[in-house]
N, C-alpha and C positions, 0 to 999 in steps of 0.2 A: 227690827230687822227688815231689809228693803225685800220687795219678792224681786228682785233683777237686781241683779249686781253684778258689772261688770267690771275689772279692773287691769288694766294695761293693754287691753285685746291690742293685736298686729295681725295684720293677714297678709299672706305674700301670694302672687300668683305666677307660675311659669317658674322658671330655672338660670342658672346662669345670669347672659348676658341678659336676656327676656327678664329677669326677675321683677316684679311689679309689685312695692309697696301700699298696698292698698287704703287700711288702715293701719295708723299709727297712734300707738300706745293711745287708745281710746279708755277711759274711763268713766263708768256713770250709773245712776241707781233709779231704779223706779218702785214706785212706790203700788201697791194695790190697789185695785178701783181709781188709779190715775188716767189723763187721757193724753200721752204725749205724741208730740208730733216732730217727725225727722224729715228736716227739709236740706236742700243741698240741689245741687246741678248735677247733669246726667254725667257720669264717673267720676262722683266724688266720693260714692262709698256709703252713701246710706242705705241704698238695698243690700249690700252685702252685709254690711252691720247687723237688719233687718234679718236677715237669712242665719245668722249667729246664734242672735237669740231668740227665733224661733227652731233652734237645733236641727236646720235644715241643713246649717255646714259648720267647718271647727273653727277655730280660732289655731293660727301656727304659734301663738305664744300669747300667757297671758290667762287670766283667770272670768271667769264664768259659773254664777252659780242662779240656782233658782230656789227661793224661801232656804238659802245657807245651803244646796247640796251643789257638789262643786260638777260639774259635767263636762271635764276633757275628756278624764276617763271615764267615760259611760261607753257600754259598747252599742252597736249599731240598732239592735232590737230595745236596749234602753234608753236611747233616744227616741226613739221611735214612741217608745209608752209614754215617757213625756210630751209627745207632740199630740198623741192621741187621748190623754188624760186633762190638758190644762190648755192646750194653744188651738185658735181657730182662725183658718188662713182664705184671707179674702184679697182673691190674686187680681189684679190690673185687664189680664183677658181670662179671665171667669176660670179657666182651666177644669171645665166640666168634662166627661166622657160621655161623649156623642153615641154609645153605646145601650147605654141607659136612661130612662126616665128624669124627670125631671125629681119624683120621688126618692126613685132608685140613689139617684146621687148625692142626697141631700142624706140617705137614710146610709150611706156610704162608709163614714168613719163608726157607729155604730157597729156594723157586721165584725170590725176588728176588735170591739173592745166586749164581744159575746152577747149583745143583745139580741133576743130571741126574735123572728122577725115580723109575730104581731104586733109586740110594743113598738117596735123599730120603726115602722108603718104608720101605725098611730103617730106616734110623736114627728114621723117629716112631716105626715099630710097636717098636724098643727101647726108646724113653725112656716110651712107654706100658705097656709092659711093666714098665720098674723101677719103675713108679709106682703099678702095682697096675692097672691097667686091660688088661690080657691078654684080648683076648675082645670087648674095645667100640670095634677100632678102626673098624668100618664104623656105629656110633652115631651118631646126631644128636645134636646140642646138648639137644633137647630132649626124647632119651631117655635122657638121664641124669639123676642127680643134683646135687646144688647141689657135694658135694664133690668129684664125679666131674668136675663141669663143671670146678674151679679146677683139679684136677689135670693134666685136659687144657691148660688155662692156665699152670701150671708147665713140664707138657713144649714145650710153643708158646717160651716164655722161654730152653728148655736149645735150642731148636734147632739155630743157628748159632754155640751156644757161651755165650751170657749170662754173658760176664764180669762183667758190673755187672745184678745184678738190682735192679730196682727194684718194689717190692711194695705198693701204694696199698690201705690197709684190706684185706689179703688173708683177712683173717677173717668181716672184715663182716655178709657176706651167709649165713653158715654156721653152723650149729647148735655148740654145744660142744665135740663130738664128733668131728666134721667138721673143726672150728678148731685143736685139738690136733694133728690127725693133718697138717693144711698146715704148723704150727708146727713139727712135727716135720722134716717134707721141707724147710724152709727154714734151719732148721739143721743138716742134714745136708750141704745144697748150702755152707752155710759152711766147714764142714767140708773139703770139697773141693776150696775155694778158690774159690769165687764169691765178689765184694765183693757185699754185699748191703746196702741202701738200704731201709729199710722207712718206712714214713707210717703213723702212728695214734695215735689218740688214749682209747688203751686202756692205763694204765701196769701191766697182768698181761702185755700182750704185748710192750709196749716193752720188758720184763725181761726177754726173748729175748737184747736185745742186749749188743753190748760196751760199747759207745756207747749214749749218749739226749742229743741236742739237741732241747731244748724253746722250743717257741716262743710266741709271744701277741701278738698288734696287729701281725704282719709282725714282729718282733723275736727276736733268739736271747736268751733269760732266762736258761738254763741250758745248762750242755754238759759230761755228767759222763760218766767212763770209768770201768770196772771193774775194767780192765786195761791195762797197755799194750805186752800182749804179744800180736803181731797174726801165724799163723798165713801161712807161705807161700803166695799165689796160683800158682797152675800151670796154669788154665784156658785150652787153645786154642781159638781160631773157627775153623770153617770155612774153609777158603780158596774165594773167588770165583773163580766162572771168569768168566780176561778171553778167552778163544778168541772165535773167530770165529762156534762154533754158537751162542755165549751170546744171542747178538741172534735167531737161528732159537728158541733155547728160549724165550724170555723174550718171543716172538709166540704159539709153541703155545704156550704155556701161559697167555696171555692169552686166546687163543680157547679153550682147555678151560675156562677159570675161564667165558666167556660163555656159552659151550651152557649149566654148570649152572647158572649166573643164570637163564637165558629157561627153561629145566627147570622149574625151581624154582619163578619165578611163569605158570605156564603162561598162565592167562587173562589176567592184564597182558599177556602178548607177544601174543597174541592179537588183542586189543582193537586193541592198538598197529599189529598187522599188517593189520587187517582194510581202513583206507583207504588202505595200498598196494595189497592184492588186490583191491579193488574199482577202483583209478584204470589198476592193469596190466590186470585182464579190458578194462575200458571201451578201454583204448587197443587191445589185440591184436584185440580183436571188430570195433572199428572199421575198423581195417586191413583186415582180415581181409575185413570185410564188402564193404568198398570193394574190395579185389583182387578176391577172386567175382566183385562185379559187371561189374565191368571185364574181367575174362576172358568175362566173357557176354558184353557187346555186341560184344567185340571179335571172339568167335568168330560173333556174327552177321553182324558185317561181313565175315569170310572166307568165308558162305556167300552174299554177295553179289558176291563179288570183294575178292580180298586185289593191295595193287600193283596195282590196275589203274585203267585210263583209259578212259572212257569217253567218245565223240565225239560231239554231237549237232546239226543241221540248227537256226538262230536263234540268235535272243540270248542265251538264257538260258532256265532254266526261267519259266514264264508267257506266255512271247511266245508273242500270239495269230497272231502270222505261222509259227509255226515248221514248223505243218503245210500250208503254201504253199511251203516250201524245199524244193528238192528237188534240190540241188548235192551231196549226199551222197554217192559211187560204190564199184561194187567196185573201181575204177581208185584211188580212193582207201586201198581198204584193203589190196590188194597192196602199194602204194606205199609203206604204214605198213608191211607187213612185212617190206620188207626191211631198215629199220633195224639196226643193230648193236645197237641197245639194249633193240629189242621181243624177249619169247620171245614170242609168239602172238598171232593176229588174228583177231576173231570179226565177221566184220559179222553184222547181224543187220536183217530186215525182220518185220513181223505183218502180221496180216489177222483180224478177227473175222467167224467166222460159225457159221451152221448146219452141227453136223456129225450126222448119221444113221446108224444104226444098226440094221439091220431095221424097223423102225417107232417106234424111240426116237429123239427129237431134241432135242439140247443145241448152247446157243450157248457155243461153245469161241474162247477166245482164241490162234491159231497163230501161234509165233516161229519165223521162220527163221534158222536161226544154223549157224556152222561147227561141226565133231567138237570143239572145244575149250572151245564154251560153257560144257558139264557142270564141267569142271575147273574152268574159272576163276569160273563162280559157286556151286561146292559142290555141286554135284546131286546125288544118290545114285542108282542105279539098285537096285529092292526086284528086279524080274522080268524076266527076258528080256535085253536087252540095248542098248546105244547104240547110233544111228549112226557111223561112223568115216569117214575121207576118202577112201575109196573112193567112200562112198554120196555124199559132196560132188560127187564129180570126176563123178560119170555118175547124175547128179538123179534117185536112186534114189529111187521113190514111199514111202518109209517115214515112220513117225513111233511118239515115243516118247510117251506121255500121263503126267497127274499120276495120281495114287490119286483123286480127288476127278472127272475125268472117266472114269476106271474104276467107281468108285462108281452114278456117274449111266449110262451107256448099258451096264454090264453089273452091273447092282443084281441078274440072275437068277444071281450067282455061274460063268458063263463063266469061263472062260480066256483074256483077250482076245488073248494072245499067236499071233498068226499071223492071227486075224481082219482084217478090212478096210471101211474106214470111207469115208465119202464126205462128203469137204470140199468146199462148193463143186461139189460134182457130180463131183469130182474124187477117182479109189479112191485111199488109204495104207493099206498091210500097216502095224497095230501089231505092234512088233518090242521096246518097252520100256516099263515101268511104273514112274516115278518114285517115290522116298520120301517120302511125306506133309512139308511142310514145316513147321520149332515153330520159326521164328527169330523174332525180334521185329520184323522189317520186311517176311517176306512168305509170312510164314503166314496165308494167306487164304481163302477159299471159291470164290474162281472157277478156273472149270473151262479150264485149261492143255495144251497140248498142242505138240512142237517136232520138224520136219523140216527137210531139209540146205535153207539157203540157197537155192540153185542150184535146187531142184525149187519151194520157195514163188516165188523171182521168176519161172521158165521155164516152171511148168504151174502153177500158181495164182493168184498175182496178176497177173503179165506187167508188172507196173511196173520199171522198170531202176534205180532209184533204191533207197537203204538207210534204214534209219529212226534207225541207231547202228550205231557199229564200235565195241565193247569189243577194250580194248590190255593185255596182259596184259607186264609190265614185268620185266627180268630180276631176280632177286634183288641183285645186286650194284649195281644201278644205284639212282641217286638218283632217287625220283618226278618232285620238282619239275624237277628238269633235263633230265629226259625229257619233262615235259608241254609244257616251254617248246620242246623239238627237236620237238614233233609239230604246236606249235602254228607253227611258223616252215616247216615241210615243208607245211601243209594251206592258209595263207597264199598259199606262192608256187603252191600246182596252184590255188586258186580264184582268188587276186587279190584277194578280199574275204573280210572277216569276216563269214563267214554261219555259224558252227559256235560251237559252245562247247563245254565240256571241264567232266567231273566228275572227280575227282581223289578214290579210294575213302582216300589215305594222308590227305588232306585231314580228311575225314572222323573218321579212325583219333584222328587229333593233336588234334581237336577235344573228340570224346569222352572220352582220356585228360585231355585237362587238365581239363574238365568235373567228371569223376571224381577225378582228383588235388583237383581244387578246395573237393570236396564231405568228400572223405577228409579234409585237412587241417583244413576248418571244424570235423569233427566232434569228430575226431585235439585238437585245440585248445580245443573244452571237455572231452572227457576228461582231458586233462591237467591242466586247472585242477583236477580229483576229484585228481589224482594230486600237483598240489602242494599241494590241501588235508589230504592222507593224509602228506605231510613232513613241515607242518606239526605234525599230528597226533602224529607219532614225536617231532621238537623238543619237546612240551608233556609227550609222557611221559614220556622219558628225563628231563628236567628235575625230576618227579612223582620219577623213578625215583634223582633223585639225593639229591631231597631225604629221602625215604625210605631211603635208603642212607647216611645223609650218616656217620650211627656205622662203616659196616663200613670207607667211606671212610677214616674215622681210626684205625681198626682196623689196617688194610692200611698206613699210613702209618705209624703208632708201631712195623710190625715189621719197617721196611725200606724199604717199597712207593716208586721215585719216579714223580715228576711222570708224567713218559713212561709210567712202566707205567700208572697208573689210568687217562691220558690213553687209549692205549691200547684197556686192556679196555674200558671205555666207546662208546667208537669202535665195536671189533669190535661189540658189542653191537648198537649201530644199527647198521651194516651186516648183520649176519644177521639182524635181525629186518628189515629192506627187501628182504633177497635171499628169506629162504623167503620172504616175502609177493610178491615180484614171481613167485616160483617157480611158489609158490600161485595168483598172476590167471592164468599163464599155463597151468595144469590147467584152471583154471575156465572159460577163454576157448575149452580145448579140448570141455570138457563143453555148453559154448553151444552149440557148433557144432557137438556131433552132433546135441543138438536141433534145431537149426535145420535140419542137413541130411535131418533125418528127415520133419521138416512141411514142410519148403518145395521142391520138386521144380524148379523154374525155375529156378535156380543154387545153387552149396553156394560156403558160406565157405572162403576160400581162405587159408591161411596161409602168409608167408614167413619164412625162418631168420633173414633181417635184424631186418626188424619184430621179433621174438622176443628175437633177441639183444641189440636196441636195448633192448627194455622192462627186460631181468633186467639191463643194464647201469646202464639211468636208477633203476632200482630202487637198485642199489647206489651211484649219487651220490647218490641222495634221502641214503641210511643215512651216505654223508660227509660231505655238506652241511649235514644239519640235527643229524646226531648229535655236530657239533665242539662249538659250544656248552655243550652239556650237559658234554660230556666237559671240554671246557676247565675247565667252571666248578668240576667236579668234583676233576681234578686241582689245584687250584689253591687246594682249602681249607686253611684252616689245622689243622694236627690237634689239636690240643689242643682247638679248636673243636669238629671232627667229633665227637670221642670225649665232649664233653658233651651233644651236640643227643640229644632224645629221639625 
């Protein structure tokens, strides 16, 4: 049985009126360890013959087998295992990847058929070695020579074994000198038992062979032998690993083949990365921006009261009656503390007026409130110290002032700690010096000042009535359900709704989604920068394929299937969306030391989520948009590939 047998092939190309018979009904057999030679003039069909039966392309009718296995219908990855199992392709312009090593490319069809890539190493740098290349295996394609390039192209051919070399104008491209000495390696691999298939249309080199079929117009005209004594084959392949790591190798080394792609054209990956790192920075800064701020307001509202409730005299804020209410009591606010669900209870009354100071006089706003005011609306104490419930229980004459009426009645740099001040005509030992207030609702300039409850209503105003009871609500307890128990407790002691209720969680929830609201608006054109930057990656990788489309067919005529170009492709966009999401998410950080350097009112706030979300979306972008490409990639014809310029 012949190992080639080919019988009636026709190949037609284009359609219609265009339709081009190429060859016609071809028939012919080769034998193993033969050395035949197809000679013919330029479009008469021997390199497409050639391209047949090295299962580079199909035959439109007509049969084809290798050792009896008939290969119309092989599918595209089973041709592929035949070309990587038995055929080694030594192309006319070397068809090397300028990407890689002189090694690297030799050691090329290997990676697809699971050689691990010590041995893989070892065996290019030997067959570079027997070929006269000792010394170039870290060489680029395009630091060598034209004969040095085929030679690299020979050993690529011996890799896996090249039972059936097939040699398309191996001279071509090479000087005389150059030409002899491939001539020479090519009969030597006869020699050794390679079948070898040569194409040209040179009859000094066709005289290499044992064989010369001659061809013209698609037809065999001639088919003469010299001899027909044909030399033992003994050539083994490789054996493929089927193991389990074959699939873990056969990923690394899709992503080591993509690093030196993205290596290689650095500024294409660049370019390509730059509207992912711009639509990541846009989204993480946004975030970013948005949480800062929201951590602001929200720690302003803890410096008004965090969980708390506040009880007021009316209807509502604006009612011109509210300052006629006067049903407000501390019989009230005992009542509220003894709730299971209150921790703390401030009433609190004011009074404005003239406060003096030796011969200084400022109109000071006085709150009277329980020891727990400070806590519950954030106070800080800079000097001296609080009231506590002692000073409550026995209407101890004290008060604590702000920085701002310290400023004003002791502007001569005093100490006011221990001095004594006349409210109303009425002495207070100051005993504490509040912290200047920077919150964003009551950081103000008027001049504040706060003593216990029980001394403002008993020696100052003498009114029996409250102005507000702030409620400070346990941690575990739900606001709303406390406001509704305090509003159903205040009901049954009045009888009537004369009170209303500020609810600081109210507040809280309002702001957040305010801010959720405005984050997402913003979050939602970045993102469009971010699907425009997909985009972006889809149109180069496609740029990327069509520019690749040769190494494509390259990588296909020496094994390569679907899946792996699919693959590398793949990895490809993905690492080039991952550094880039990588990248925005550096850049987001370098924003934000900016910003936290100039802007002193709040710093950008970054969370792990946000961050992980973007380098996650980042890497869908790179699967989303990178299939495409890759599909379209995998999916060429090689024979195609290997012609596109």
């Amino acid at each position: 049985m012949s190992l080639i047998e080919c019988k009636n092939i026709n190949r037609y190309f284009g359609s219609g009126n265009n339709r081009v018979h190429v060859l016609k009904n071809i028939s012919l057999s080769i034998e193993k360890g033969d050395f035949v030679a197809i000679i013919g003039q330029s479009g008469s069909g021997k390199s497409t013959l050639m391209n047949i039966i090295g299962c580079l392309d199909t035959a439109t009718s007509g049969s084809y087998a290798i050792d009896g296995v008939e290969t119309s219908q092989m599918s595209a990855d089973e041709l592929a295992g035949l070309r990587r199992k038995r055929f080694g392709f030594i192309f006319q312009r070397y068809n090397l990847i300028n990407a890689f090593s002189a090694r690297d490319n030799v050691a090329l069809p290997s990676v697809y058929a699971g050689l691990n890539q010590s041995d893989r190493n070892r065996r290019a740098g030997q067959l570079l070695n027997d070929l006269g290349l000792e010394g170039k295996e870290t060489n680029r394609p395009n630091e060598l020579s034209g004969g040095q390039q085929q030679r690299v192209s020979i050993a690529r051919a011996l890799m896996n074994g090249g039972e059936i070399i097939l040699a398309d104008e191996p001279t071509g491209a090479l000087d005389t000198q150059s030409g002899e000495n491939v001539m020479e390696i090519i009969r030597g691999l006869h020699k050794q038992g390679h079948t070898i298939i040569l194409v040209t249309h040179d009859p000094g080199i066709a005289a290499n062979a044992n064989r010369v079929i001659e061809i013209r117009d698609g037809e065999i005209i001639a088919d003469t032998r010299k001899t027909t004594e044909i030399p033992p084959a003994s050539v083994e392949s490789i054996k493929e690993n089927t193991s389990w790591l074959f699939f873990k190798n056969q990923f690394m080394e899709s992503f080591r083949m993509s690093v030196q792609s993205i290596m290689a054209h650095k500024m294409r990956s660049l370019l390509t990365m730059l509207g992912i790192i711009i639509g990541i920075a846009s989204v993480v800064s946004v975030v970013a921006l948005g949480r800062g701020s929201q951590e602001k307001i929200l720690a302003d509202i803890s410096s008004i009261g965090t969980n708390t409730i506040s009880v007021y005299p009316g209807r509502g804020f604006g009612d011109r009656r509210s300052g006629r209410v006067r049903t407000l009591t501390i019989g009230d606010a005992e009542a509220i503390a003894k709730q299971s669900y209150v921790d703390s209870v401030t009433p609190m009354v004011s009074s404005n007026a003239t406060v003096t100071y030796r011969n200084i006089d400022a109109s000071v706003q006085l709150y009277g409130a329980g020891e727990q005011y400070f806590d519950v609306h954030g106070i800080k104490i800079k000097e001296g110290r609080l009231y506590d419930a002692d000073d409550v229980k026995n209407n101890a004459q004290v008060v604590v002032i702000d920085q701002n009426t310290k400023d004003k009645l002791f502007s001569d740099g005093t100490d006011p700690i221990g001095k004594t001040i006349q409210f109303k005509k009425r002495p207070l030992r100051v005993i504490g010096v509040t912290e200047k207030e920077t919150n964003s609702f009551g950081g103000s300039e008027n001049l504040q000042a706060w003593a216990p409850y029980t001394t403002v209503i008993n020696q100052i105003s003498g009114q029996r009535h409250i102005n507000s009871i702030t409620v400070k609500i346990k941690d575990d307890v739900n606001s709303q359900a406390a406001e509704k128990g305090l509003n159903e407790l205040l009901l049954s002691r009045h009888g009537v709704k004369d009170f209303f209720m500020q609810n600081s969680d109210s507040i809280k929830q309002t702001i957040e989604s305010a801010t959720g609201t405005m984050t997402l608006l913003i979050s939602s054109i970045a993102f469009i920068s971010l699907l425009v930057g997909g985009i972006g990656v889809m149109n180069i990788m496609l740029v990327s394929v069509t520019e690749r489309t040769k190494e494509i067919g390259v990588r296909m005529a020496i094994g390569a299937r679907q899946s792996n170009i699919l693959q590398q492709f793949l990895i490809e966009a993905v690492l080039i969306c991952l550094i880039g999401g990588l990248a925005g998410v550096l850049v987001s950080f370098g924003i934000s030391t900016l910003f936290n350097h100039f802007v002193k009112d709040f710093a950008m706030s970054f969370s792990t989520f946000s961050i992980a979300a973007a380098v996650t979306c980042s890497t869908v972008i790179g699967v989303v948009f990178g299939f495409m490409p890759a599909k379209r990639a995998s999916q060429l014809n090689p024979i195609d590939a290997l012609a596109h310029d």
